[in-house]
C-alpha positions as CSV (number, residue, x, y, z in Angstrom):
1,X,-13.8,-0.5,-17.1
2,X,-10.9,0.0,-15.4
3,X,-7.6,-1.8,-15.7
4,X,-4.1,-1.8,-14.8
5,X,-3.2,0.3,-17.7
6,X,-5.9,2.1,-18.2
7,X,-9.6,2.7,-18.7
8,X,-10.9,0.7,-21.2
9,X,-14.4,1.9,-22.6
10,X,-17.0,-1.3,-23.7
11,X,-20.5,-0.5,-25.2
12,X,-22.7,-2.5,-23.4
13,X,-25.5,-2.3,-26.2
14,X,-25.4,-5.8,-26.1
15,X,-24.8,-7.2,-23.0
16,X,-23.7,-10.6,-23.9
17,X,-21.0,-9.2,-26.2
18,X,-19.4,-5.8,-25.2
19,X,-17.8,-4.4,-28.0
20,X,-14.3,-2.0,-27.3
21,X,-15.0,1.5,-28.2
22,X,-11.8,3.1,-26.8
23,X,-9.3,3.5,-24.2
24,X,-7.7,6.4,-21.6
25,X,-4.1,4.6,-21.3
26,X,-1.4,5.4,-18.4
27,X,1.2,4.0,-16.4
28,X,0.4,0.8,-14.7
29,X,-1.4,1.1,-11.4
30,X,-4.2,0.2,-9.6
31,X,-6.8,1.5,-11.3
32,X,-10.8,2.1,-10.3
33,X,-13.0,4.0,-12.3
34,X,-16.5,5.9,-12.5
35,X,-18.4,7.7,-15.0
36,X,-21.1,10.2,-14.4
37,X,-22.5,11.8,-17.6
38,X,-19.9,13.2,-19.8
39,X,-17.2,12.9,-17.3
40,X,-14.8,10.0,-15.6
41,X,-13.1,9.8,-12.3
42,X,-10.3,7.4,-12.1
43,X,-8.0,6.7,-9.2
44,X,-4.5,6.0,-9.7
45,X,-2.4,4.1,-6.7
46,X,0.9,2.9,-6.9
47,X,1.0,-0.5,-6.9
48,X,3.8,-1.3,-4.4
49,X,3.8,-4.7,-6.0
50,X,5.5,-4.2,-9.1
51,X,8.4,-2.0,-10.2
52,X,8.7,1.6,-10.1
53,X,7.0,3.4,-12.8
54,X,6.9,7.0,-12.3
55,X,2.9,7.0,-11.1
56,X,1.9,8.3,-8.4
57,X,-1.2,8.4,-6.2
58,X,-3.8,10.9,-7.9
59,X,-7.2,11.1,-9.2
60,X,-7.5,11.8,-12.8
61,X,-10.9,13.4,-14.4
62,X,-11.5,12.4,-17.9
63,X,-14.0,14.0,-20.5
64,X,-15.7,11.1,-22.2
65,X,-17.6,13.3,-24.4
66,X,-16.1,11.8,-27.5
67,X,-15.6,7.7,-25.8
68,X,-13.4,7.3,-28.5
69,X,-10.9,9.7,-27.9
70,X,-10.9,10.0,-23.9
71,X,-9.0,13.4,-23.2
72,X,-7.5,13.8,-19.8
73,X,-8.9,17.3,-17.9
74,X,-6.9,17.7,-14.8
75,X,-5.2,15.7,-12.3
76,X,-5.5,15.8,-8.2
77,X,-3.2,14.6,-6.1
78,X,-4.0,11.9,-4.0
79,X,-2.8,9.6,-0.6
80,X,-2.9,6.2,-2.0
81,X,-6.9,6.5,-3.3
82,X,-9.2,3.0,-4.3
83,X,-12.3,2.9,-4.6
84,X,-14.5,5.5,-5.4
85,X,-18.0,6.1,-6.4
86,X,-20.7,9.0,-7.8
87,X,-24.3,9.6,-6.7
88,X,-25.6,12.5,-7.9
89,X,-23.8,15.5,-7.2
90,X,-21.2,13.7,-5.0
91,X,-17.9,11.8,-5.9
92,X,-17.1,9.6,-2.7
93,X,-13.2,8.5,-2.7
94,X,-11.3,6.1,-0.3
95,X,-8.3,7.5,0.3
96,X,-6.0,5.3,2.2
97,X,-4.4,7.1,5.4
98,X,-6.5,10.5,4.3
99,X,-9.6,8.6,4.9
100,X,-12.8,8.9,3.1
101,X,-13.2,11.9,0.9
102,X,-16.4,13.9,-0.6
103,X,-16.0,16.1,-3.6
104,X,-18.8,18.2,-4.9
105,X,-19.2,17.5,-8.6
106,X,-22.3,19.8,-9.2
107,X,-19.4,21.3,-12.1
108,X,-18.5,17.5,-13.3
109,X,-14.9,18.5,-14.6
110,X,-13.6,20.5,-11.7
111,X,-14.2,18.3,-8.6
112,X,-14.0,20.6,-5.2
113,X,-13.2,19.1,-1.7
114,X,-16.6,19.0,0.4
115,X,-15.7,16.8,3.4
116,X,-13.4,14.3,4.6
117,X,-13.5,11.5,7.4
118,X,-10.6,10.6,8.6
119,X,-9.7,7.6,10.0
120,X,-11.9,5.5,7.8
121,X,-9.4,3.5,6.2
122,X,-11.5,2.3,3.5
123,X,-10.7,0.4,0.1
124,X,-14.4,0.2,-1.6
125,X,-17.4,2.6,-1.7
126,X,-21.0,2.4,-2.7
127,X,-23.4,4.6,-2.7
128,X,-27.0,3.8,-3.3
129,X,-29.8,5.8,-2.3
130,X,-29.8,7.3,0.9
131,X,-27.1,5.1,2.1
132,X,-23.0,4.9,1.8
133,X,-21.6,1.4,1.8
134,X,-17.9,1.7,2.8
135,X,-15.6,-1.8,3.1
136,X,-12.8,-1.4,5.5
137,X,-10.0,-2.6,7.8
138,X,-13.0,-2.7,10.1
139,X,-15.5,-4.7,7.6
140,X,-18.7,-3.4,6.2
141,X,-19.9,-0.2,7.5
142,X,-23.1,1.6,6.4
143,X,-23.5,5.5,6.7
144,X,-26.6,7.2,6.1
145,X,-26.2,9.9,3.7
146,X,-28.8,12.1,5.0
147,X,-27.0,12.2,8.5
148,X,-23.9,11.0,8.3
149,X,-23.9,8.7,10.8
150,X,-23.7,4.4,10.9
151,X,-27.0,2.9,10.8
C-alpha cells in the first residue's frame, strides 16, 4: 500500500483485518505502488504541496522477496510520475509532461524503456485484459493493448 512515506506492506490473509508485515520508508511524496511477483514499482513525485524535502521525481524498484525487510534495487529517474500499473510482462507509468510510459519487465528488477506516448497527460492507469484504462486531463480513455489504439 502506498503512502506518503512509504510503502507499507499488509497481509491480506484475512481480509477484514490486514495485519502490518513491513515497510519500504522514504521521504514524503506522492507515492503509488505495484507489485508483480517478487518485485515492487513505486513512483515517487514531489509533492509541490508541502515543503522541500530533497525527493525528487523517480521510480524506485523494490525486491519484496523478504516483505519484511523491503530492499531498495535501483532507482530511475522520472518527470513527475503517478500512477502506474503491471500486466504481465508490462509496467505502464503516467508520467506527467513525458506522457505515458511502457517498460518491459520480462527481467522484473531491471525495468527497460519499450514505448512512450507522449502527450497523454495522464494521472491513473489500469490495465486489465486486453485493454488500458488511462484517466486524464481529457477524462477516461480506453486503449486496446493489442493495437494500441482508443476503442
Amino acid at each position: 500500500m502506498g503512502a506518503a512515506d512509504g510503502m507499507h506492506i499488509l497481509d491480506n490473509s484475512d481480509p477484514a483485518s490486514p495485519a502490518y508485515v513491513g515497510d519500504f520508508q522514504h521521504a514524503r511524496a506522492v507515492d503509488p505502488v505495484v507489485a508483480r511477483n517478487d518485485v515492487a514499482y513505486v513512483t515517487l513525485k514531489v509533492d509541490t504541496t508541502q515543503p522541500a524535502n530533497g525527493i525528487v521525481n523517480q521510480m524506485n524498484i523494490v525486491d519484496i522477496t523478504d516483505v519484511t525487510q523491503p530492499v531498495l534495487l535501483d532507482t530511475i529517474a522520472m518527470q513527475g510520475p503517478e500512477g502506474l500499473s503491471v500486466s504481465g510482462d508490462q509496467l505502464y507509468v503516467c508520467d506527467d509532461i513525458a506522457g505515458l510510459k511502457i517498460f518491459d519487465v520480462s527481467s522484473p528488477t531491471q525495468p527497460v524503456i519499450q514505448d512512450s506516448i507522449a502527450g497523454l497527460n495522464c494521472s491513473d492507469v489500469i490495465a486489465a485484459g486486453d485493454l488500458l484504462f488511462l484517466i486524464g486531463d481529457d477524462g477516461l480513455t480506453q486503449y486496446d493493448l493489442l493495437t494500441g489504439t482508443p476503442v
